[in-house]
C-alpha positions as MATLAB code, in Angstrom:
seq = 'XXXXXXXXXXXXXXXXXXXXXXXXXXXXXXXXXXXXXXXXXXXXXXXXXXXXXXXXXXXXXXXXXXXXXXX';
ca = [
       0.000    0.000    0.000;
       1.548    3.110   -1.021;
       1.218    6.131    1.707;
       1.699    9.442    0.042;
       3.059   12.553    2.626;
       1.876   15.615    0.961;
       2.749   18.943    2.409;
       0.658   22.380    1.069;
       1.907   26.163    2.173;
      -1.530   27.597    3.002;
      -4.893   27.400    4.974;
      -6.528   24.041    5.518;
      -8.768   23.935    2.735;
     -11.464   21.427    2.365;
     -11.425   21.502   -1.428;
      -7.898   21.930   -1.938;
      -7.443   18.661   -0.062;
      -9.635   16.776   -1.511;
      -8.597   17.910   -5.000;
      -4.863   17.378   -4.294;
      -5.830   13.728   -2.689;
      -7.700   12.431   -5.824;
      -4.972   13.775   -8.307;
      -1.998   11.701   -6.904;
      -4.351    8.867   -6.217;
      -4.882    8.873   -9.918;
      -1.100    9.508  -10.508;
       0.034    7.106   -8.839;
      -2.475    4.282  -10.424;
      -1.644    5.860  -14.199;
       2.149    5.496  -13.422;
       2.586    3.215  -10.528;
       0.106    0.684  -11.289;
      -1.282    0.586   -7.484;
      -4.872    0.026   -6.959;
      -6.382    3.686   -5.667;
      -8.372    1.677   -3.024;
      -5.210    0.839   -1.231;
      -2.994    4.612   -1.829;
      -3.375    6.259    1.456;
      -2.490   10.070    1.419;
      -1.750   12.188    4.058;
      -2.334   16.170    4.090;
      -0.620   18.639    6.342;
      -0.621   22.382    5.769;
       2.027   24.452    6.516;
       1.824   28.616    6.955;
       2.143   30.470    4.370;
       5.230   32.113    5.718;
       7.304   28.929    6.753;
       7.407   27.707    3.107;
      10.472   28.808    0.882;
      11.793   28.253   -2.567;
      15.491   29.992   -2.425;
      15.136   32.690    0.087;
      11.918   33.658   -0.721;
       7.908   32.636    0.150;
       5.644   31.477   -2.211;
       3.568   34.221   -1.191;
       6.457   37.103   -2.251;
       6.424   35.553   -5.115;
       2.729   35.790   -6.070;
       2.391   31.836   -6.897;
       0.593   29.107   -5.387;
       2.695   26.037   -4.664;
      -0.249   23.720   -6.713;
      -3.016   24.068   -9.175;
      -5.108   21.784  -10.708;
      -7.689   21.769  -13.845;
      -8.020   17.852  -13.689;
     -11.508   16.509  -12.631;
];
């Protein structure tokens, strides 16, 4: 059983979670090959502020950290 350890810079968003959660479940059956009923995923959020790329936040940089347009 694969167990995913996601973390997102931001607010604990129902929606977000759910979105992110069903998008690597699907990855991860399209290139893994693991059945999705078995892929556990685990969500923690982390402030906004406490998240860097380089020296900088996501936030100064005016970017989110993930998007998604898949249904």
């Amino acid at each position: 059983m694969p167990i995913l350890n996601v973390r997102i810079s931001g607010e604990p968003n129902p929606e977000t979670t759910k979105s992110v959660s069903a998008l690597l479940v699907k990855l991860t059956a399209r290139i893994l090959r693991k059945q999705p009923d078995v892929t556990a995923v685990a969500i923690d959020y982390v402030p906004e502020g406490q998240c860097f790329v380089g020296a900088e936040t996501w936030t100064s940089k005016g970017s989110a950290a993930f998007t998604s347009t898949s249904k």
